[in-house]
N, CA, C and O atoms as a GROMACS GRO file, in nm:
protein
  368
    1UNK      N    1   1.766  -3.043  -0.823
    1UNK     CA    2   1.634  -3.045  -0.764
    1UNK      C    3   1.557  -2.919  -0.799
    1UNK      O    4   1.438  -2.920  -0.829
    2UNK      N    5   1.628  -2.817  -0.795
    2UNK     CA    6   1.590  -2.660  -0.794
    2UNK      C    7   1.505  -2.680  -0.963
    2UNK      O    8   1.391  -2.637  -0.976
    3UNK      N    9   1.580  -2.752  -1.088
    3UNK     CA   10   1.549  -2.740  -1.235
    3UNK      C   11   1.423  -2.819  -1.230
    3UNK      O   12   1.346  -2.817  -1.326
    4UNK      N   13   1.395  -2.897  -1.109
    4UNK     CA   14   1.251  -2.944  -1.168
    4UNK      C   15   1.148  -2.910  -1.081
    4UNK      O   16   1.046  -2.980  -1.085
    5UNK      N   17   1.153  -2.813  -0.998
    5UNK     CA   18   1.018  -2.686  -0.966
    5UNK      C   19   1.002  -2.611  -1.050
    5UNK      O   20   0.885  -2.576  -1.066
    6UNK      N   21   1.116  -2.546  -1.150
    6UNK     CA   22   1.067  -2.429  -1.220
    6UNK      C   23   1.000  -2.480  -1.344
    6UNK      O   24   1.023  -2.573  -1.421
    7UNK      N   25   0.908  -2.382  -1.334
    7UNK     CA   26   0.800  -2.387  -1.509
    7UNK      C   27   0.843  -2.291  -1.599
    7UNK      O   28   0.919  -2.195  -1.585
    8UNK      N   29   0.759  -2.347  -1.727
    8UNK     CA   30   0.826  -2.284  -1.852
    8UNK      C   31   0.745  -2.176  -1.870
    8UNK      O   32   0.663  -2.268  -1.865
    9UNK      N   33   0.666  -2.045  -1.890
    9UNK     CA   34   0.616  -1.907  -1.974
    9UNK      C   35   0.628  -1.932  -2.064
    9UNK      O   36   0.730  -1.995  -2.091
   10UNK      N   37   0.545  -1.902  -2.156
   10UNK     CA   38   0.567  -1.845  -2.300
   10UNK      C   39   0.504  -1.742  -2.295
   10UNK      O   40   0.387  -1.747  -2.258
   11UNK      N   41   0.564  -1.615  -2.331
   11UNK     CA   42   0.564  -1.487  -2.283
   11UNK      C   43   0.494  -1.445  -2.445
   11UNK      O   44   0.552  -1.482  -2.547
   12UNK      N   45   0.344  -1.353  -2.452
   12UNK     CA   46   0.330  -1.358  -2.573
   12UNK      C   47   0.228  -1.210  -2.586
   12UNK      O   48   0.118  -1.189  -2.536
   13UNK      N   49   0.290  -1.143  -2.652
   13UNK     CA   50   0.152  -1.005  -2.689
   13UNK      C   51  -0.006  -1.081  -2.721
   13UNK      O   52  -0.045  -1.186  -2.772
   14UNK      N   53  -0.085  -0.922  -2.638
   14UNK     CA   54  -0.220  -0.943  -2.727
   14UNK      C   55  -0.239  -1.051  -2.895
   14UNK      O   56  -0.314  -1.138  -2.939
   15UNK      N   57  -0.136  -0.983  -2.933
   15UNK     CA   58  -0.162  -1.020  -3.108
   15UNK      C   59  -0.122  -1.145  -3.127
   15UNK      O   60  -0.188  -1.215  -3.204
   16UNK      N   61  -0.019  -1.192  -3.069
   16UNK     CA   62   0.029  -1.311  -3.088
   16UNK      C   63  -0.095  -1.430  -3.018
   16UNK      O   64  -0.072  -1.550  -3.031
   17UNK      N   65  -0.225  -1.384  -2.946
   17UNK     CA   66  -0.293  -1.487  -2.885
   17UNK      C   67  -0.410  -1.469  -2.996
   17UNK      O   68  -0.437  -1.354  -3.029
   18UNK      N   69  -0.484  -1.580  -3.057
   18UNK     CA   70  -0.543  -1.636  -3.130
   18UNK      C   71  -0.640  -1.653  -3.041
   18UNK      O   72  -0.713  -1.554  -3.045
   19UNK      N   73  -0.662  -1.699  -2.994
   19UNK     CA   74  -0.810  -1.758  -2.882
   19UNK      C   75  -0.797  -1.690  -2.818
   19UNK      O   76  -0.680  -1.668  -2.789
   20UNK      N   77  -0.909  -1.605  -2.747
   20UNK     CA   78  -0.968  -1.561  -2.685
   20UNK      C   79  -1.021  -1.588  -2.530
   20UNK      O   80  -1.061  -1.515  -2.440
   21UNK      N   81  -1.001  -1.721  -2.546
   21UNK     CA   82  -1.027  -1.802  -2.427
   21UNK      C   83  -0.902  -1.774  -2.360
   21UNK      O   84  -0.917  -1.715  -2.253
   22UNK      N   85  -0.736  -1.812  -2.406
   22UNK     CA   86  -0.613  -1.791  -2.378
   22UNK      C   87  -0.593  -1.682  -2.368
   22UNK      O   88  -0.528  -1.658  -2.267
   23UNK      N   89  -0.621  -1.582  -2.435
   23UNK     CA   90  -0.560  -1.410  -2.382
   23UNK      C   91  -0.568  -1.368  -2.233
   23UNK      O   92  -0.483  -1.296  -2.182
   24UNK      N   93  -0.665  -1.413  -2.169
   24UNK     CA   94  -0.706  -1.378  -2.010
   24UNK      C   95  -0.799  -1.227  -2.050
   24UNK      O   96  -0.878  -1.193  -2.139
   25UNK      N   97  -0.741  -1.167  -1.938
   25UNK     CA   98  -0.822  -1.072  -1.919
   25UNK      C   99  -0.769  -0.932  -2.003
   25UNK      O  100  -0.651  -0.896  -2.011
   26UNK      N  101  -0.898  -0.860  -2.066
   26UNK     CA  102  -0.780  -0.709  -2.135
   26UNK      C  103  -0.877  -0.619  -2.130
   26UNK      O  104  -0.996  -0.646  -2.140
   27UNK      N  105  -0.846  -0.545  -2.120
   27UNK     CA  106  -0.937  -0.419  -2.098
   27UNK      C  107  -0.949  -0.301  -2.206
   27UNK      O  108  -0.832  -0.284  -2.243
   28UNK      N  109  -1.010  -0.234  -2.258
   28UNK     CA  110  -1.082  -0.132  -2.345
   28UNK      C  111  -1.113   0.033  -2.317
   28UNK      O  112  -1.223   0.063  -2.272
   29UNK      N  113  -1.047   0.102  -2.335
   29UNK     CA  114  -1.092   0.265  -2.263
   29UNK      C  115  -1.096   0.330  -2.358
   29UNK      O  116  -0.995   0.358  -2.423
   30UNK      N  117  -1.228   0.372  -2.391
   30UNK     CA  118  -1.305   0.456  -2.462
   30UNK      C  119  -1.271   0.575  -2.390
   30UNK      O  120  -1.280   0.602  -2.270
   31UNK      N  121  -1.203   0.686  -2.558
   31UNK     CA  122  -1.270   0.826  -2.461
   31UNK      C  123  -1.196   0.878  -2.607
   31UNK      O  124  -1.167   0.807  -2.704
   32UNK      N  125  -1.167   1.068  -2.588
   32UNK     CA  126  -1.126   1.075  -2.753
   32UNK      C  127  -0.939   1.153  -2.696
   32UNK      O  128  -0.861   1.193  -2.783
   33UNK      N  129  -0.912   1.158  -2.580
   33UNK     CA  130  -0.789   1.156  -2.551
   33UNK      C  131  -0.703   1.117  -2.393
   33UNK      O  132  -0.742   1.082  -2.282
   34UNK      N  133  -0.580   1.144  -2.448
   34UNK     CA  134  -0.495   1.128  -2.297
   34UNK      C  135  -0.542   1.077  -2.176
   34UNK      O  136  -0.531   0.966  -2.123
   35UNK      N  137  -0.625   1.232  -2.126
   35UNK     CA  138  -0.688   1.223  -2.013
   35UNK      C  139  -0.786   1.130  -1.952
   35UNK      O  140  -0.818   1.146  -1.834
   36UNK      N  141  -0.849   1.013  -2.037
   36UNK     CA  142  -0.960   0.969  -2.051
   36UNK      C  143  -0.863   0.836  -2.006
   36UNK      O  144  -0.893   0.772  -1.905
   37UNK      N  145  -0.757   0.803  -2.079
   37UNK     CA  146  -0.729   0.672  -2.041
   37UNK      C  147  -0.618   0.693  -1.860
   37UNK      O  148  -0.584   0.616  -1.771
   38UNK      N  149  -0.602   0.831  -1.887
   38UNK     CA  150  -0.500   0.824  -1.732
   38UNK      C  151  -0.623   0.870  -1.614
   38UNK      O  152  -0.579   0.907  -1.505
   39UNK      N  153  -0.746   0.869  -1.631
   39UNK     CA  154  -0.862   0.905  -1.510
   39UNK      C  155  -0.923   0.708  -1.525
   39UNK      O  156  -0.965   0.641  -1.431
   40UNK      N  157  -0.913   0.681  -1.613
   40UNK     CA  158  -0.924   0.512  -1.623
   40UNK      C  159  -0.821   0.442  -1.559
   40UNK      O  160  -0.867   0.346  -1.498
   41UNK      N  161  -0.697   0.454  -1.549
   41UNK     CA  162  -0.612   0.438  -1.453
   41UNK      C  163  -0.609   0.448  -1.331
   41UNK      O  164  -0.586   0.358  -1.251
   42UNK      N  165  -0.634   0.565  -1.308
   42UNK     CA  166  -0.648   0.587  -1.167
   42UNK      C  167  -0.751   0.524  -1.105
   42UNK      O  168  -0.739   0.499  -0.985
   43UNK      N  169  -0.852   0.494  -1.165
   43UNK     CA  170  -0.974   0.441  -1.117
   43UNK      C  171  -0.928   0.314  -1.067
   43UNK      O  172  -0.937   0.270  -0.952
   44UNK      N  173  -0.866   0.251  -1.196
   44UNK     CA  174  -0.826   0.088  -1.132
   44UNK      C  175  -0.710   0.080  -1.056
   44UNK      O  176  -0.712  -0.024  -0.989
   45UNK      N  177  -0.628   0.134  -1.041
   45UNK     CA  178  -0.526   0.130  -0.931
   45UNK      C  179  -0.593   0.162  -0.813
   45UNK      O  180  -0.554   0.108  -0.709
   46UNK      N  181  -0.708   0.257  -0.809
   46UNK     CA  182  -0.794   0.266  -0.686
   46UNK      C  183  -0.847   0.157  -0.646
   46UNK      O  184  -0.818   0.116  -0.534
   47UNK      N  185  -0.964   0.065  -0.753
   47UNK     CA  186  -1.037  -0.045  -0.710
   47UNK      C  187  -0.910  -0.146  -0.664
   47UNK      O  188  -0.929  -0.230  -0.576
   48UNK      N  189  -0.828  -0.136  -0.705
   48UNK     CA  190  -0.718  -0.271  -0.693
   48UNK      C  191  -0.677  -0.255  -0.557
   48UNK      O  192  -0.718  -0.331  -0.470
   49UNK      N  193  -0.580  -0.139  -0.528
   49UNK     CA  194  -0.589  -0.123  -0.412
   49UNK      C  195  -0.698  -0.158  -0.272
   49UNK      O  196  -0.680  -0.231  -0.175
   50UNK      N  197  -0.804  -0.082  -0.307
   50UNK     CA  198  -0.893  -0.118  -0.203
   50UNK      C  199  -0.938  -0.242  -0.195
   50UNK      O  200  -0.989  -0.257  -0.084
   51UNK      N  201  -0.947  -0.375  -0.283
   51UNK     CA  202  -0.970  -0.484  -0.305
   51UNK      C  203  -0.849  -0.570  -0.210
   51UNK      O  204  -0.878  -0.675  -0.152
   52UNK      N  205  -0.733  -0.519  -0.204
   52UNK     CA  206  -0.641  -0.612  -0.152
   52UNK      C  207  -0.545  -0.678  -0.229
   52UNK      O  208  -0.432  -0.685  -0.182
   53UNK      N  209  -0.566  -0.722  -0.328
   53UNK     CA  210  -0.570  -0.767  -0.463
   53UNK      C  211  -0.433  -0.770  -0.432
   53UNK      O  212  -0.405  -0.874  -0.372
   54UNK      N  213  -0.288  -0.658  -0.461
   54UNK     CA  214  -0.198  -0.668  -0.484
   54UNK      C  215  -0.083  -0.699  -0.328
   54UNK      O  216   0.028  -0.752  -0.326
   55UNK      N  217  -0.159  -0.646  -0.224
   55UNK     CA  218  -0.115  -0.682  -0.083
   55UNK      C  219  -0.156  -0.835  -0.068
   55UNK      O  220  -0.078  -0.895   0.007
   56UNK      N  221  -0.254  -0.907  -0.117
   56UNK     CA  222  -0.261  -1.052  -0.114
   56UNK      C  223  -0.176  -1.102  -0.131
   56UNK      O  224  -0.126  -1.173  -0.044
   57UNK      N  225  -0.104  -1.079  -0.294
   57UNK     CA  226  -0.026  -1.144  -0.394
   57UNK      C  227   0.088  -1.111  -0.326
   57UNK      O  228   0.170  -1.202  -0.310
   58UNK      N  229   0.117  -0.986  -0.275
   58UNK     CA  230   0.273  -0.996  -0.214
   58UNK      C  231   0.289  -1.100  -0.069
   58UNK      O  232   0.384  -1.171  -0.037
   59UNK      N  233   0.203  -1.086  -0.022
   59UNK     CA  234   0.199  -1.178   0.152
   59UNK      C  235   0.248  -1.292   0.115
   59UNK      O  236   0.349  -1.334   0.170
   60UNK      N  237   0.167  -1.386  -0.016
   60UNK     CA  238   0.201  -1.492  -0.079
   60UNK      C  239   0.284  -1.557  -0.141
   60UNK      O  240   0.275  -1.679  -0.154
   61UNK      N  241   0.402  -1.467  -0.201
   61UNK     CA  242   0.500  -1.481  -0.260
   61UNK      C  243   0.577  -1.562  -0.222
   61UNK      O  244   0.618  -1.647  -0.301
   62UNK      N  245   0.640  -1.558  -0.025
   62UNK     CA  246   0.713  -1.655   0.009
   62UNK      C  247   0.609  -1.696   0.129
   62UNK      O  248   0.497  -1.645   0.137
   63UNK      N  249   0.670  -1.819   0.243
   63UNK     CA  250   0.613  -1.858   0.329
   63UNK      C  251   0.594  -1.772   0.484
   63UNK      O  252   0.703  -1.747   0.536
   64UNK      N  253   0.567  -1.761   0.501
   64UNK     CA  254   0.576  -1.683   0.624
   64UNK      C  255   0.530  -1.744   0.753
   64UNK      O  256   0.409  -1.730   0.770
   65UNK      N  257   0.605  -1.821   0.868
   65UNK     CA  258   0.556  -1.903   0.999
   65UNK      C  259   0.474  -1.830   1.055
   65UNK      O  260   0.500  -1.710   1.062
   66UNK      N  261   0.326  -1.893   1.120
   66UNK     CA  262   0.233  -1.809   1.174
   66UNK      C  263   0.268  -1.704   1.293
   66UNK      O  264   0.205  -1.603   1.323
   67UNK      N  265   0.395  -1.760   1.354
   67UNK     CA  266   0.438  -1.657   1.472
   67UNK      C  267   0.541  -1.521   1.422
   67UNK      O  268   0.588  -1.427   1.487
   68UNK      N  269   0.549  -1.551   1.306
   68UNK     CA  270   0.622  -1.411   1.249
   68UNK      C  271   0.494  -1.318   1.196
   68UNK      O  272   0.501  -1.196   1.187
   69UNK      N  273   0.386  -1.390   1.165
   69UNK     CA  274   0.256  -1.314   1.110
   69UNK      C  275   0.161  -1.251   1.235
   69UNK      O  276   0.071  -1.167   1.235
   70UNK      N  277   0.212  -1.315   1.320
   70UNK     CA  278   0.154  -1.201   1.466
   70UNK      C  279   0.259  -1.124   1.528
   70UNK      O  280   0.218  -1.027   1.592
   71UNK      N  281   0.427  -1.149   1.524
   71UNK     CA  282   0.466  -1.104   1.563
   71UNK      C  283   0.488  -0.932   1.482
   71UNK      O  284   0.512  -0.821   1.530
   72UNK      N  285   0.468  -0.975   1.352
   72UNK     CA  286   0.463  -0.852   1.244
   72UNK      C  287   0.342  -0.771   1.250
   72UNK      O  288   0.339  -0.656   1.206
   73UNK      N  289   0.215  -0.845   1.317
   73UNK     CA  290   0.104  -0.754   1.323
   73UNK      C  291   0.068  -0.713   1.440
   73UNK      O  292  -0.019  -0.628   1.453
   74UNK      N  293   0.140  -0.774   1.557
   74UNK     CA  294   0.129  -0.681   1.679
   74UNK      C  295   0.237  -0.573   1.688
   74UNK      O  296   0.226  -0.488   1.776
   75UNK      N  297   0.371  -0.570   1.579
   75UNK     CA  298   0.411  -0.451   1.558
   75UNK      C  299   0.330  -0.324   1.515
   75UNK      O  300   0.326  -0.211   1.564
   76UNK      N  301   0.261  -0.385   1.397
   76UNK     CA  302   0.195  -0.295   1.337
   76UNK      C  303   0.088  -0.220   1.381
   76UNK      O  304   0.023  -0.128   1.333
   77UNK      N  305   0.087  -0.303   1.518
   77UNK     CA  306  -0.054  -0.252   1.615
   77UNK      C  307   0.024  -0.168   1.723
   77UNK      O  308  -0.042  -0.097   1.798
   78UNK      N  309   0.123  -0.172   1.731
   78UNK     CA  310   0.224  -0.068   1.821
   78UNK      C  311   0.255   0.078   1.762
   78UNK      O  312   0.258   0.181   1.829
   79UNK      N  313   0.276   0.068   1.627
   79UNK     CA  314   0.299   0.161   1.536
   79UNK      C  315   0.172   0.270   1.517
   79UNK      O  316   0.174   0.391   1.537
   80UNK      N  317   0.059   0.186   1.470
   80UNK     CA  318  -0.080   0.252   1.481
   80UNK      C  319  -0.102   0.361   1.593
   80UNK      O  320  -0.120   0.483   1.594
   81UNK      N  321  -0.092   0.267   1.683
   81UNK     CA  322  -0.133   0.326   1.841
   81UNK      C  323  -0.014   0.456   1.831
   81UNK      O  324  -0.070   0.564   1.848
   82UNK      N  325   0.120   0.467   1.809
   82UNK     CA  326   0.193   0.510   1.819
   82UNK      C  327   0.158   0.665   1.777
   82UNK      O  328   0.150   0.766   1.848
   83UNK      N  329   0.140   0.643   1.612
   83UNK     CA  330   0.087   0.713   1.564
   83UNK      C  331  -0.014   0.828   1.542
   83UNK      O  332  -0.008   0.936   1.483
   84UNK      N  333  -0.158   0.733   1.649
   84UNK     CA  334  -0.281   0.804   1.702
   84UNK      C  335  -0.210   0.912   1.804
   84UNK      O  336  -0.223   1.035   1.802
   85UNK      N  337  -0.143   0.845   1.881
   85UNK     CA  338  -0.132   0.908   2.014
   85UNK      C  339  -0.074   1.056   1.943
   85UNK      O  340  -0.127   1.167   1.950
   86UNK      N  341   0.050   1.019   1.876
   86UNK     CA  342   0.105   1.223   1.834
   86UNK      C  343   0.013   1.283   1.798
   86UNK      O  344  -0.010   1.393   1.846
   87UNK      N  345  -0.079   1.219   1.686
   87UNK     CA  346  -0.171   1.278   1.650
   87UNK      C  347  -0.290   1.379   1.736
   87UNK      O  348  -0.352   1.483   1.712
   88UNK      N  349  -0.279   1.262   1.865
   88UNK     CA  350  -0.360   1.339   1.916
   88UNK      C  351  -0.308   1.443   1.987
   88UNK      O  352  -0.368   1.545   2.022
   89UNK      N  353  -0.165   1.407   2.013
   89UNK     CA  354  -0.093   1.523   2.104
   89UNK      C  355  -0.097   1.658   2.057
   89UNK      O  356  -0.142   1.752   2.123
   90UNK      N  357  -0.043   1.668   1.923
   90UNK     CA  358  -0.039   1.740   1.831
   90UNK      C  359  -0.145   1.849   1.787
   90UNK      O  360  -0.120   1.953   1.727
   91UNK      N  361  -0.310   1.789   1.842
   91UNK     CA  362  -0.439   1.823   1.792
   91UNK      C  363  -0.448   1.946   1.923
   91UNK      O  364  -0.509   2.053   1.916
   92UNK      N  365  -0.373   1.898   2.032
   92UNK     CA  366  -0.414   2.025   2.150
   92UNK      C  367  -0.277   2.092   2.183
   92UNK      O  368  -0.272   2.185   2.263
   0.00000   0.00000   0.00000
């Protein structure tokens, strides 16, 4: 049962894609060294981050029952609070 959910990849470099339409998405960084493409980096690991983008894709991966998705975020709302409070202890 398991052999007929899984799909096939064909796993293929830039060069090996012919159409343009098929490559997806690729990106270009102009500059005349190093530094130019690792401050281009950082940029997009920034936008990505703040977008959600990669915290989406992980939530999604497996299923998760709606009462484990509140029970995990009223942890996380215990933790927060938790957190504020030393903070504030800490401040006086």
């Amino acid at each position: 049962m398991q052999g007929l959910m899984a799909k096939k990849y064909k796993v293929r470099t830039m060069a090996q894609v012919n159409d343009p339409k098929e490559a997806g998405l690729s990106v270009m960084v102009r500059g005349t060294g190093p530094h130019d493409f690792a401050k281009a980096l950082r940029k997009f690991k920034r936008k990505v981050a703040e977008s959600g983008i990669m915290q989406d894709y992980k939530d999604r991966q497996y299923y998760q029952k709606p009462s484990e998705k509140r029970r995990l975020a009223k942890k996380q709302a215990v933790r927060r609070q938790q957190r504020a409070m030393q903070e504030e202890r800490n401040n006086f």
